[in-house]
C-alpha positions in Angstrom: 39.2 -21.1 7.9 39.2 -17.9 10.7 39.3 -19.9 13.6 37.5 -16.6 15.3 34.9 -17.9 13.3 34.3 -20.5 15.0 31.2 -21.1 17.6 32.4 -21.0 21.1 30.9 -22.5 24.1 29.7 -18.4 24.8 27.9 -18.2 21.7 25.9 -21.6 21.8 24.7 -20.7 25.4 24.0 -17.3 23.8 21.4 -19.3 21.2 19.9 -21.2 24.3 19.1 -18.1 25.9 17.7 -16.6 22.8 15.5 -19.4 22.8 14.6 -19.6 26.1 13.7 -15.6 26.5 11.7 -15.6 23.7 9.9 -18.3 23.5 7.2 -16.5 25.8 6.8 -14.3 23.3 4.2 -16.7 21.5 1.5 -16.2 24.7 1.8 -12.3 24.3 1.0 -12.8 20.3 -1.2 -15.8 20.3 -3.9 -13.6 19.3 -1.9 -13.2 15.7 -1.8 -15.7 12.8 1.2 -17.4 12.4 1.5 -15.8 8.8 1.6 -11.9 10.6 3.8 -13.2 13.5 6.4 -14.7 11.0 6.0 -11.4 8.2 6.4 -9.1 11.6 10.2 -11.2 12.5 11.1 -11.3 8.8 10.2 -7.2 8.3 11.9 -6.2 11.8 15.0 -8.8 11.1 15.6 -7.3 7.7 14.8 -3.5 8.5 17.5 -3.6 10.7 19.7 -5.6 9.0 19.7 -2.9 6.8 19.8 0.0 9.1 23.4 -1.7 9.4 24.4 -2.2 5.9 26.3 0.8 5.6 28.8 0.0 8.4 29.3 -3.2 6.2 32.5 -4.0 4.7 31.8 -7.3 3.0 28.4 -5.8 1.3 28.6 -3.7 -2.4 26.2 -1.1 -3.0 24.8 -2.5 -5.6 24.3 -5.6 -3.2 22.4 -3.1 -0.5 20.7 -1.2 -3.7 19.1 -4.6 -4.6 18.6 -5.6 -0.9 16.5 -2.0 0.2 14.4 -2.6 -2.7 13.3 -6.3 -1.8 12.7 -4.5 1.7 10.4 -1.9 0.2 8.4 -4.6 -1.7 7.8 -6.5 1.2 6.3 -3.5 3.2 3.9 -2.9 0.1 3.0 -6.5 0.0 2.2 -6.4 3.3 0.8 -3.4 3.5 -1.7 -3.9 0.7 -3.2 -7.6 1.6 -4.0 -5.6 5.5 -1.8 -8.7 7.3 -1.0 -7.6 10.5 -4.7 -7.1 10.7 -5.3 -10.9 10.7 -7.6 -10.6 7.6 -5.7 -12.9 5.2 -4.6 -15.4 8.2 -8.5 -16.1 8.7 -9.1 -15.8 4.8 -5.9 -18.4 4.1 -7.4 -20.8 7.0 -10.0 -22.1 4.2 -7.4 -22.4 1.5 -4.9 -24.6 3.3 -2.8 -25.3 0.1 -2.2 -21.9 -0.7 -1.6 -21.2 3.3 1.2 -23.7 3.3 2.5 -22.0 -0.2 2.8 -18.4 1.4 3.9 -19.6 4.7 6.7 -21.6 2.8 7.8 -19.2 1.1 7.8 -16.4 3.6 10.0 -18.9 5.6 12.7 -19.7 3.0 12.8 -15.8 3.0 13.3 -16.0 6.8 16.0 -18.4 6.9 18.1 -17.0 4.2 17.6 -13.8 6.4 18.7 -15.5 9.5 21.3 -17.9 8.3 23.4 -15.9 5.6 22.3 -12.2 5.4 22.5 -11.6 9.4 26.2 -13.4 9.0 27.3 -11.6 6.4 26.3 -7.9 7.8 27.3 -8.4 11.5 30.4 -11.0 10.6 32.8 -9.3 13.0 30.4 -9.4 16.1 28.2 -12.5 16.8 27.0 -10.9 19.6 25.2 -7.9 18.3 24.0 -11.2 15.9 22.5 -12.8 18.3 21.0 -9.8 20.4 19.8 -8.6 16.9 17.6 -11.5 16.9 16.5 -11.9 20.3 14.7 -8.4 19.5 13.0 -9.0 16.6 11.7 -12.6 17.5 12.4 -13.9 13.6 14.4 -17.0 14.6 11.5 -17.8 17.2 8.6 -17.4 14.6 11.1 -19.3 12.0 11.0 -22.0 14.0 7.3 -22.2 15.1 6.5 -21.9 10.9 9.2 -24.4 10.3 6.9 -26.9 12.3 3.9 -26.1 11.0 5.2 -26.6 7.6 6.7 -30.4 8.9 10.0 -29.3 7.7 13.0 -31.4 8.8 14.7 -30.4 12.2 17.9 -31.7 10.5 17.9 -28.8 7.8 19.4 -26.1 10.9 22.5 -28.2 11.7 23.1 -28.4 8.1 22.6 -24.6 7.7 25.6 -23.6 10.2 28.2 -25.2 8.2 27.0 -24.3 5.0 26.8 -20.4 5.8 30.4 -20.7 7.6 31.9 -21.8 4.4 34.0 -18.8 3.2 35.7 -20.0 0.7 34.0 -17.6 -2.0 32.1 -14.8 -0.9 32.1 -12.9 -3.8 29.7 -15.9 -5.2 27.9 -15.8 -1.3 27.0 -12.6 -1.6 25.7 -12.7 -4.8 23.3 -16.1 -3.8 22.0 -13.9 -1.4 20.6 -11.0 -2.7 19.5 -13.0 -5.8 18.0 -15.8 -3.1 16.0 -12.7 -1.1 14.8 -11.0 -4.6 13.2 -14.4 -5.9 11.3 -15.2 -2.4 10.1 -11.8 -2.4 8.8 -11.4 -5.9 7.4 -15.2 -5.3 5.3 -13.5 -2.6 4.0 -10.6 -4.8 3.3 -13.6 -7.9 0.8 -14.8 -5.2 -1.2 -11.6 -5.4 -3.7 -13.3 -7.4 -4.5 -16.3 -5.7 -4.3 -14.4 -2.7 -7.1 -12.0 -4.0 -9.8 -14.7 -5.0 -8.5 -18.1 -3.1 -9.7 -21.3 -3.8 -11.4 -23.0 -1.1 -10.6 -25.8 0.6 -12.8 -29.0 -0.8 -14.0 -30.5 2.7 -15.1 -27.0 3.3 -17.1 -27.0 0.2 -19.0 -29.6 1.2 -20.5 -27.6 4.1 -21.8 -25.0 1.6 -25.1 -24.7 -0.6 -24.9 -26.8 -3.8 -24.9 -23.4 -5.7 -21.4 -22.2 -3.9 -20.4 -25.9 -4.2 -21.0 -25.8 -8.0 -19.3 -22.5 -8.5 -15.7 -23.3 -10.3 -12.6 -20.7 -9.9 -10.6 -20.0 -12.3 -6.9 -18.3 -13.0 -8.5 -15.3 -14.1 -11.1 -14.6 -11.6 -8.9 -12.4 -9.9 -9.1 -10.0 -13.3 -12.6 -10.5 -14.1 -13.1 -9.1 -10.4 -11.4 -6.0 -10.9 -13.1 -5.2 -14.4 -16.5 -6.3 -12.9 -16.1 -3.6 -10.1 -14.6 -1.1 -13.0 -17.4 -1.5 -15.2 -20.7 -2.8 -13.3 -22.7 -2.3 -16.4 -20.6 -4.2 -18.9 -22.2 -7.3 -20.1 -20.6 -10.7 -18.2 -19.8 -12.1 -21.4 -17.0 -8.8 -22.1 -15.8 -8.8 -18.9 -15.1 -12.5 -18.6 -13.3 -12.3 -22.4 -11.6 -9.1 -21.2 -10.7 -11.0 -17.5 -8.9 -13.9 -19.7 -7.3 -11.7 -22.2 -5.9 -9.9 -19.3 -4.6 -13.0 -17.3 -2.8 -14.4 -20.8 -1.4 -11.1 -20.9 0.3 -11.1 -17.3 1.2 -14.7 -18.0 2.9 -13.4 -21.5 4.9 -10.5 -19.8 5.6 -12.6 -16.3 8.0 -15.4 -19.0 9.3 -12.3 -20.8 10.5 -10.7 -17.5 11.7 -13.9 -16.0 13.9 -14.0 -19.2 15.1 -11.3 -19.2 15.5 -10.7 -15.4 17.8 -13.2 -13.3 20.7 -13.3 -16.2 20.7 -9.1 -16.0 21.1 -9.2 -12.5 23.3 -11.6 -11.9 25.6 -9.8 -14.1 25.4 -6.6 -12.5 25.9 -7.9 -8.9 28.5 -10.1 -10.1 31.1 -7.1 -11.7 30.5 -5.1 -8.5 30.8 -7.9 -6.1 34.1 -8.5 -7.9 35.1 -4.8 -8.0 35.3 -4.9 -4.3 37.0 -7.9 -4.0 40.1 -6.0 -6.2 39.7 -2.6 -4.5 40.3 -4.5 -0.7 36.6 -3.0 0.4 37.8 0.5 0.1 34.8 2.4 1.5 35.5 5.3 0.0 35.0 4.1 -3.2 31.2 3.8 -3.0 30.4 6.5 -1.1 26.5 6.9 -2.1 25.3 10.4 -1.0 21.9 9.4 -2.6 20.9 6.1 -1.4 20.2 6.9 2.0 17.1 9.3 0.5 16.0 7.6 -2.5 15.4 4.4 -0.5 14.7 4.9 3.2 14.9 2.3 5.1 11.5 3.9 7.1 8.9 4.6 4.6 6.9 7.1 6.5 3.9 6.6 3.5 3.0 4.7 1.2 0.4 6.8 -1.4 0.2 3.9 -4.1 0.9 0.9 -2.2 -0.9 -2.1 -3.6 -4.5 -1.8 -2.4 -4.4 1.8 -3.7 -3.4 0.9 -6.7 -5.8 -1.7 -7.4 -8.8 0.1 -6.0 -8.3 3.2 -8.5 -9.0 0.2 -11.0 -12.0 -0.5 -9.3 -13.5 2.7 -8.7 -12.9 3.7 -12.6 -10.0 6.3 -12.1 -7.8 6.6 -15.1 -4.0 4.5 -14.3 -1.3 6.5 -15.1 1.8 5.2 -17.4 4.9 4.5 -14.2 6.8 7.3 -14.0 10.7 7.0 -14.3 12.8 5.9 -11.3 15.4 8.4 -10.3 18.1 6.6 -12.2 16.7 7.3 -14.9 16.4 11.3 -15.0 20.2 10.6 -14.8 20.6 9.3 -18.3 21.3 5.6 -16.3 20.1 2.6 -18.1 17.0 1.3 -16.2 14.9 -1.9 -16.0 11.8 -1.5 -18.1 8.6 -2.9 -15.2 6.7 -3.9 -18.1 9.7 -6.8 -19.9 12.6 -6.3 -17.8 14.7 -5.0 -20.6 17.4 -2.5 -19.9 16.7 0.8 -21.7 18.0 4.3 -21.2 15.4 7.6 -21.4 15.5 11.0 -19.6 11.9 11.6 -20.0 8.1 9.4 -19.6 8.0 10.6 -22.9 10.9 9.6 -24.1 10.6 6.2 -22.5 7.3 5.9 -24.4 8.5 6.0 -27.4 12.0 3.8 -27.0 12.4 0.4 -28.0 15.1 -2.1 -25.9 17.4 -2.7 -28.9 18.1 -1.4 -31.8 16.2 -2.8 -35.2 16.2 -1.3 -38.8 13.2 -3.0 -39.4 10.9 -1.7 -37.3 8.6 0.5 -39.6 6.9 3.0 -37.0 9.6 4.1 -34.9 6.9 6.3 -33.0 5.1 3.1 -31.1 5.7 3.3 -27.6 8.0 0.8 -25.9 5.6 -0.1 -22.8 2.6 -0.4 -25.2 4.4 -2.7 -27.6 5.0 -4.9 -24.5 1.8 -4.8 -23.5 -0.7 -4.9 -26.6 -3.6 -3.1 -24.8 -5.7 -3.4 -27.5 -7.9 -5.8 -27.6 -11.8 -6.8 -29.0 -14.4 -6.3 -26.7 -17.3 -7.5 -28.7 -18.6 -10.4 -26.7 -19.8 -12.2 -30.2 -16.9 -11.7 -32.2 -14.2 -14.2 -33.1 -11.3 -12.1 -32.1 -13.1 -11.1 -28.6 -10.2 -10.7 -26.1 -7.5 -11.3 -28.7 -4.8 -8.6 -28.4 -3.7 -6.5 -31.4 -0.3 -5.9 -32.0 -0.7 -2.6 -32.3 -3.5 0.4 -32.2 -4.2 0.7 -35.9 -4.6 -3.2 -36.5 -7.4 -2.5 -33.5 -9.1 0.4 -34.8 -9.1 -1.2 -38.5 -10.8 -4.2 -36.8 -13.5 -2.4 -34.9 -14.1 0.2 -38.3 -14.6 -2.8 -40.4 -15.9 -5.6 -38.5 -18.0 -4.0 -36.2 -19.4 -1.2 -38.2 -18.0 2.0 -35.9 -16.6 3.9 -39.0 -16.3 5.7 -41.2 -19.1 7.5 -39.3 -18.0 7.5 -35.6 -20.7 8.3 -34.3 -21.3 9.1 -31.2 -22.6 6.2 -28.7 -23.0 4.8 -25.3 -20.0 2.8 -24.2 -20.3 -0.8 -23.9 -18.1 -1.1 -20.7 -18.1 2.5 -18.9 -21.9 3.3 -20.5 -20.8 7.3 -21.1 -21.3 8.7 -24.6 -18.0 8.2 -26.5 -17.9 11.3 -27.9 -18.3 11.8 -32.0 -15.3 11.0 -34.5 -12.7 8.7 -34.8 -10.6 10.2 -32.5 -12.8 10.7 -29.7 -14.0 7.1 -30.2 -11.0 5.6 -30.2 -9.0 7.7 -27.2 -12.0 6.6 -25.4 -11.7 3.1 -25.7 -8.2 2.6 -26.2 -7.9 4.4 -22.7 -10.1 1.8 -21.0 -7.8 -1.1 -22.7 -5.1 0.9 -21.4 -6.1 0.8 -18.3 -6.8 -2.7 -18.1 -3.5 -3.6 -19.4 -1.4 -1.7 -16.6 -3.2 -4.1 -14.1 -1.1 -6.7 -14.9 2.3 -4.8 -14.2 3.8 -5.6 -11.4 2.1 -4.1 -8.5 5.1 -2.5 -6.6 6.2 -0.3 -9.2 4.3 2.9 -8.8 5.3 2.5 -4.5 8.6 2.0 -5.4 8.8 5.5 -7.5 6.8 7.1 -5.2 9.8 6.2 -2.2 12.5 7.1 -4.7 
């Protein structure tokens, strides 16, 4: 072991002072909810964290790739539930389960950022470490979380040994960035319950017996959106429609999370390992394009996640994701609908790709996203198959020209969700409809996509 490593008698009274300085810092934000206060020290730890990444030595680029994006979806997941507004602190004091679920998880975030990141990025100078900290008050708000939470004061002396352990860092590294990726996309899986949360039961109490009766349910949060989309839709469709859309995220979250971690890991691991051989020769992953296709100061965000969820809501028409800048490249690139790895210059081109090659697929024209999705779905509140999803578009429009009588006339007709004319034929008819179960279906991708192309 580096016996430079070690902690000296300079640096521990360095952490006492860090504490001591700081810990005022709670009267001048008492005002905020501990949920802001501890998102504010994680975003202002790990901004500049990364604002020092490139004077690394120990850190691949695909390591800082993978790190800037995890930065740039915790910006839009704050940004779109308003937090530093104090809005979801005073909604999450009613729902105290799901208040200790986000404040957990935001604070495993916090002390991987604290304990291993911040000691991996500023290893050669513990006091730029420790003054790093001292600025951005995260190891302060940590700790204030930490016993709020009734975590275990014994967990920090544990930590220090742990992180000095440098017997593999190519595996360190790697533990890392995977650890920060699955705390951050744990925070945007909350989305949901974050929307429409549950209320606490002794709180319920205090309520009429009609709000007491009210039950929530998993889907709520998509019945919601379609319910604000189409205000003249009949309960009974958007409630089918609601469910159908909540199995559907619950079908393409297991798909991604299988396809996912083992792609990544891979990835991470043959780079991490490349710069283990090459002796951290800088030179060799010189990046002149990283620094602009993720800042690490997003000046806007046009599509954050409120924005995208509200042009569901007021009835605007969502757009397929266009292709990250990888991809214009002829790279191979995740696919934000299964995770898959699939290589197209073009939207169009993506469209119609599949992730692997198979003989026997007989309509090579079906689009790849589509096929993962299987927007197409019954809307006929009555019907057997309401909210069952079609494999594909002509198995839906057989279903509604047979079983619910729209062919082989097509006539023209008021819409049963959006209630404008449909237009006459059985083109018009469909493209109308299928566009509204298009719609739908994008809701469920995940919600940091569109932001994330819009900063590349």
């Amino acid at each position: 072991m580096d016996v430079s490593r070690l902690p000296t008698a300079e640096s521990s009274l360095g952490s006492v002072e860090l504490w001591q300085q700081d810990a005022s810092f709670e009267i001048e934000h008492r005002h905020s909810g501990i949920l802001a206060r501890l998102l504010q020290g994680c975003l202002s730890l790990f901004s500049s964290l990364m604002d020092n990444s490139s004077c690394s030595s120990t850190l691949p680029k695909t390591a800082e790739r993978m790190l800037f994006r995890s930065l740039a979806t915790l910006r839009l997941w704050a940004d779109g539930h308003s937090i530093f507004t104090g809005s979801l602190d005073q909604l999450l004091g009613q729902s105290k389960r799901l208040q200790h679920t986000t404040l957990a998880t935001l604070n495993g975030l916090c002390k991987v950022l604290l304990n291993k990141l911040s000691k991996v990025i500023l290893f050669d100078s513990e006091e730029a470490r420790l003054s790093l900290l001292r600025d951005t008050n995260a190891q302060v708000f940590f700790e204030q979380t930490k016993w709020i939470l009734d975590e275990s004061s014994s967990d920090s002396g544990s930590d220090s040994s742990e992180d000095d352990n440098d017997d593999n860092d190519d595996n360190r590294i790697i533990d890392i960035v995977s650890d920060i990726k699955n705390y951050t996309q744990c925070l945007v899986e909350l989305n949901a319950a974050l929307e429409y949360p549950a209320t606490d039961p002794y709180l319920e109490d205090n309520e009429t017996s009609t709000r007491r009766s009210k039950k929530h349910h998993a889907y709520d949060y998509y019945t919601g959106l379609l319910v604000e989309k189409f205000p003249s839709a009949s309960p009974d469709v958007v409630t089918c429609l609601g469910k159908a859309n909540w199995d559907r995220y619950q079908r393409m979250q297991l798909e991604r999370s299988n396809n996912l971690n083992a792609s990544n890991i891979r990835t991470l691991y043959e780079a991490v390992s490349f710069v283990a051989k090459s002796h951290l020769d800088s030179s060799e992953f010189q990046d002149s394009g990283l620094g602009t296709s993720i800042p690490a100061q997003t000046s806007a965000y046009a599509a954050t996640i409120s924005s995208f969820m509200s042009s569901i809501s007021d009835g605007k028409h969502i757009h397929v994701p266009p292709l990250p800048a990888e991809a214009k490249n002829g790279e191979p690139f995740e696919c934000c609908a299964c995770a898959k790895y699939i290589q197209a210059t073009t939207n169009r081109a993506w469209m119609c790709v599949f992730p692997t090659l198979n003989l026997n697929i007989i309509n090579p024209c079906r689009k790849h996203l589509y096929m993962d999705l299987q927007p197409y779905t019954c809307f006929y509140s009555g019907c057997n198959f309401c909210g069952h999803a079609f494999s594909g578009r002509q198995l839906w429009s057989d279903h509604l020209e047979l079983d619910h009588g729209l062919g082989p006339g097509w006539k023209d007709h008021q819409c049963s969700l959006c209630t404008e004319p449909t237009g006459t034929g059985k083109r018009q008819v469909l493209n109308h409809y299928a566009r509204h179960m298009e719609d739908i279906a994008l809701a469920t991708l995940p919600s940091d996509i569109y932001s994330e192309a819009e900063s590349e």
